[in-house]
N, C-alpha and C positions, 0 to 999 in steps of 0.2 A: 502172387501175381506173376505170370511168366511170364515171358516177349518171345518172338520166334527169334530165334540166330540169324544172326546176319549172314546172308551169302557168302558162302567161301569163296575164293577168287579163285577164277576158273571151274564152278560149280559147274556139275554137267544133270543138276535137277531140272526138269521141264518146265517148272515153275519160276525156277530162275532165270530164265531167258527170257532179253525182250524180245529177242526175234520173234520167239513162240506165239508171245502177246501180243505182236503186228500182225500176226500171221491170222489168229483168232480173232482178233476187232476183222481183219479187211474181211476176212471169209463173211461175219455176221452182218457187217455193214453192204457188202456185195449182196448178200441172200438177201438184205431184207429190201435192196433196190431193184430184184427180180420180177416180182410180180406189178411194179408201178413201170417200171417199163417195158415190162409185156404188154400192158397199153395201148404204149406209143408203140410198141413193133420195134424196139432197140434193143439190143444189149448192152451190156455195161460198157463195155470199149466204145459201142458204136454212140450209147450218149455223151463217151468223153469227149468224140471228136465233134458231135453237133455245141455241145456247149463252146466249145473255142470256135466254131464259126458262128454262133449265134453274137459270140461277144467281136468277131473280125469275119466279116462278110469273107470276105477276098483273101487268100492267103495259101503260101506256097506248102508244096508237101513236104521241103522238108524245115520252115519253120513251122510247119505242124507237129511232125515227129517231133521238134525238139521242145515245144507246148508239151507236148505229152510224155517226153521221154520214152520213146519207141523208133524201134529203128524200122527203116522205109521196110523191108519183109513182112513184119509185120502189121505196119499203116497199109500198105496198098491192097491186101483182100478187103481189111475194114472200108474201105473208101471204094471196093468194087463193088461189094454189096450195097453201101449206101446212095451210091449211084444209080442199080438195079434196083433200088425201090424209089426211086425218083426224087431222094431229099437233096442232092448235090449233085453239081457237072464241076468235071475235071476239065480242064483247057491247057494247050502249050500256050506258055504265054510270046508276044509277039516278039518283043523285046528278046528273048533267051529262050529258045526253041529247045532246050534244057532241061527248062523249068516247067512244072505243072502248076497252074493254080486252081485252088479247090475255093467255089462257090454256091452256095444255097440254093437249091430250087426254090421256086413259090412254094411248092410242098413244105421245102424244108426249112424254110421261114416260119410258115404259118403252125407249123408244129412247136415251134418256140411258146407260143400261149397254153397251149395242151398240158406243155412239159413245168409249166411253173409253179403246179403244185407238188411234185417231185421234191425240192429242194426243202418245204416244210414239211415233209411226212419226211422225211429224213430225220432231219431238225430234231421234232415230235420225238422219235423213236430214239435216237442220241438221248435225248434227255440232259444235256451239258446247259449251263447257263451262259449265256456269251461268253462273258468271263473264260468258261473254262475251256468253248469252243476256239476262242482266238487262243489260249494259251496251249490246246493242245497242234492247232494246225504251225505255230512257231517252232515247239517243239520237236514235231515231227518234218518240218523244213529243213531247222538244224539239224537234224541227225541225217536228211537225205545231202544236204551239203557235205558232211564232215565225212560220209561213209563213200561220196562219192570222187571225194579230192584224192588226187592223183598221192 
């Protein structure tokens, strides 16, 4: 009975890399949420940013960006287009003529029901048992904590 070798430290095999293996879940997981939210008329980014306003009406751009971990270059074409198809208004707020806060259209409220079978044909397709869903999203927090500390 064999066992394969243990990764040499500092392997440069494809196989051994996690990176490689975030790289290939996000790409599989990204492709298989394409065609559910061609649908809705979103893209992948543009449903990241409806689900953080579905969960906070009201909320500025840049504790949007930091929800999402994207920097304002990259939030504001997402949020000009989502504007342009009528699911969100950007406002100065009054208070700090500074500040932008991004709010839901009616459109983009009521797209919130459309989109809640999204989250179980995911699920579905994942195929993890809770168990292993909560134990990989920890996982994969703690590795976004530790890779991102200063």
């Amino acid at each position: 009975m064999s066992t394969a070798p243990e990764p040499a430290e500092g392997s440069l095999l494809l196989d051994d890399q996690l990176c490689f293996a975030l790289y290939a879940a996000s790409r599989a997981v990204t492709a298989r949420y394409r065609p559910l939210l061609d649908e809705l008329g979103l893209t992948y980014p543009q449903y990241l940013v409806m689900l953080v306003l579905w969960e906070q009406d009201s909320i500025s751009v840049r504790e949007l960006g930091a929800s999402l971990q994207l920097e304002s270059s990259t939030l504001s074409p997402l949020l000009k287009r989502l504007e342009a198809n009528g699911l969100l208004h950007r406002e100065r707020r009054a208070d700090d003529e500074r500040s932008v806060a991004i709010r839901l259209s009616e459109a983009g409220a009521l797209l919130r029901d459309r989109a809640g079978t999204v989250p179980l044909a995911i699920g579905d397709a994942m195929g993890l048992t809770p168990e292993q869903d909560a134990l990989a999203k920890q996982l994969l927090r703690l590795l976004t904590s530790n890779v991102s500390a200063d």
